[in-house]
C-alpha positions in Angstrom: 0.0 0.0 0.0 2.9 2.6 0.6 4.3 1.7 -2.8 0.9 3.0 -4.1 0.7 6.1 -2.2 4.4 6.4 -3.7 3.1 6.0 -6.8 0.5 8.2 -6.7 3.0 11.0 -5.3 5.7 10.4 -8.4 3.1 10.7 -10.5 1.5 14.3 -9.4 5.2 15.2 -8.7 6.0 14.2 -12.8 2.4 16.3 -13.4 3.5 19.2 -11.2 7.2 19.1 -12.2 6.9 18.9 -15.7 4.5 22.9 -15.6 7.1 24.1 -13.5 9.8 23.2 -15.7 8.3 25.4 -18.5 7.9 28.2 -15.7 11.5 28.2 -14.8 13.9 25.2 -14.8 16.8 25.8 -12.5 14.8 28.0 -9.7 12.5 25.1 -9.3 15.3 22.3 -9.7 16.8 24.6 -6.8 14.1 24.5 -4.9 13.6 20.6 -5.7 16.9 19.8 -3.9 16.3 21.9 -1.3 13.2 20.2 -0.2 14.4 17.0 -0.7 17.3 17.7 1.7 14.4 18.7 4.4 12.4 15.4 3.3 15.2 13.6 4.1 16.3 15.1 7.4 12.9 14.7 8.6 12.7 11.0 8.0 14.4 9.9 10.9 11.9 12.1 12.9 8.8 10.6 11.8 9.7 7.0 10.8 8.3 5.8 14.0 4.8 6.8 13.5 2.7 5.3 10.4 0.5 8.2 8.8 3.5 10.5 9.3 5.6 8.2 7.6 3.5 7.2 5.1 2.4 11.0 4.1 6.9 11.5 4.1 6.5 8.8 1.5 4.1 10.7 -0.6 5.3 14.3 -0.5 9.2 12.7 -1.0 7.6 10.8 -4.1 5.8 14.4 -5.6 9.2 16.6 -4.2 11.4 14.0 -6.2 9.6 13.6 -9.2 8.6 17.4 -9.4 12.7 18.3 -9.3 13.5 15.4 -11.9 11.1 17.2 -15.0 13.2 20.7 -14.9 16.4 18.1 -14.9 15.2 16.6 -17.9 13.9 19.8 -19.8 16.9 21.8 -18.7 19.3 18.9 -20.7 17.4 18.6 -23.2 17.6 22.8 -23.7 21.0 22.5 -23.1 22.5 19.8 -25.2 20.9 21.8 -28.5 23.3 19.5 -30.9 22.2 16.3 -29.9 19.4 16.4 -27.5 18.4 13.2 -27.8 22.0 11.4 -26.6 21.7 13.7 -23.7 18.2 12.7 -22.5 19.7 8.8 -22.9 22.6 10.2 -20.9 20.8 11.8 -18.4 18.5 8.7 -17.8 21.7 6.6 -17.6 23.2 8.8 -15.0 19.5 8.3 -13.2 20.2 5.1 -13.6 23.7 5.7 -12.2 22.9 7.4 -8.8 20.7 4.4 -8.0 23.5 2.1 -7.8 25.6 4.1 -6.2 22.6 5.0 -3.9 21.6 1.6 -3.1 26.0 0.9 -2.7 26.0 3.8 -0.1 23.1 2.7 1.7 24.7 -0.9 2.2 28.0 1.1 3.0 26.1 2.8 6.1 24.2 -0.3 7.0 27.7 -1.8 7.2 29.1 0.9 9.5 26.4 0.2 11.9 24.1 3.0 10.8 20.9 1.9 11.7 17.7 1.7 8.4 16.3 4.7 10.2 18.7 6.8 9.6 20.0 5.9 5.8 18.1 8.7 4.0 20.8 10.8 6.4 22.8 9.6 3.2 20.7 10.7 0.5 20.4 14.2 2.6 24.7 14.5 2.0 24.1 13.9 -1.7 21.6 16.1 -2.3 24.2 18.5 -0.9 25.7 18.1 -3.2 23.7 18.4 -6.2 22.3 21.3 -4.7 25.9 22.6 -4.5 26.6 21.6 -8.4 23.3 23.5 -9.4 23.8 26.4 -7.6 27.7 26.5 -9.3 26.0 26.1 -12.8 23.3 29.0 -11.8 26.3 31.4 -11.0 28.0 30.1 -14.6 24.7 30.5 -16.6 24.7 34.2 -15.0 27.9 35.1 -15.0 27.9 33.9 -18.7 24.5 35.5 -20.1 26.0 38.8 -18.1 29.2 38.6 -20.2 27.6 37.7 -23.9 25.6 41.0 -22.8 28.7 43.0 -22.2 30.4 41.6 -25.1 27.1 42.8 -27.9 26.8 46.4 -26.4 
């Protein structure tokens, strides 16, 4: 039954993410990763109780999905000469982080980090791929500001 309500959240996420995306990518890719991060280090806090656990589920499901359409649409945009070996890229790369996810969660498990506390994990990559989208943000900007400069 949680896998459904999963479900049912990727699938308004995909819905939700896939307008925003034609809104504006990388503010709501930002703010994606952001709220994942805060899914994930509220986990721990409310694994213990059902409905609160199961209604994490949902929102992480809608959250995740919702930041994964702007991904897509922003390589796609990006990767004008061959947009379609991109999105194939960018789904193997998907494909990618859930090895290595499902490596560092057997890595903690391991260490003696208890199953409560493995989305800890996912909360330090998201970091990070908050951090490498902030970095291209700054790039794009700095970028656009220049080409600006440069046709005046």
């Amino acid at each position: 039954r949680v896998l459904v309500v999963f479900g049912v959240g990727i699938t308004l996420g995909n819905l939700l993410g896939g307008r925003l995306a034609d809104w504006k990518q990388m503010p709501v890719l930002i703010a994606g990763i952001m709220l994942l991060i805060l899914i994930f280090l509220a986990m721990p806090l409310v694994e213990t109780k059902i409905v609160p656990a199961v209604l994490m589920v949902f929102v992480w499901g809608c959250i995740h999905f919702a930041a994964g359409s702007p991904l897509q649409a922003r390589i796609v945009d990006q990767a004008k000469g061959a947009p379609n070996l991109a999105s194939t890229l960018n789904q193997g790369a998907f494909n990618l982080g859930n090895a290595l996810g499902a490596s560092l969660g057997g890595i903690m498990l391991t260490e003696g980090i208890g199953y409560r506390f493995l989305s800890l994990g996912s909360a330090a990559v998201a970091s990070v791929a908050l951090l490498v989208a902030l970095v291209a943000l700054r790039v794009e900007r700095r970028s656009a500001e220049e080409s600006q400069m440069v046709s005046v």
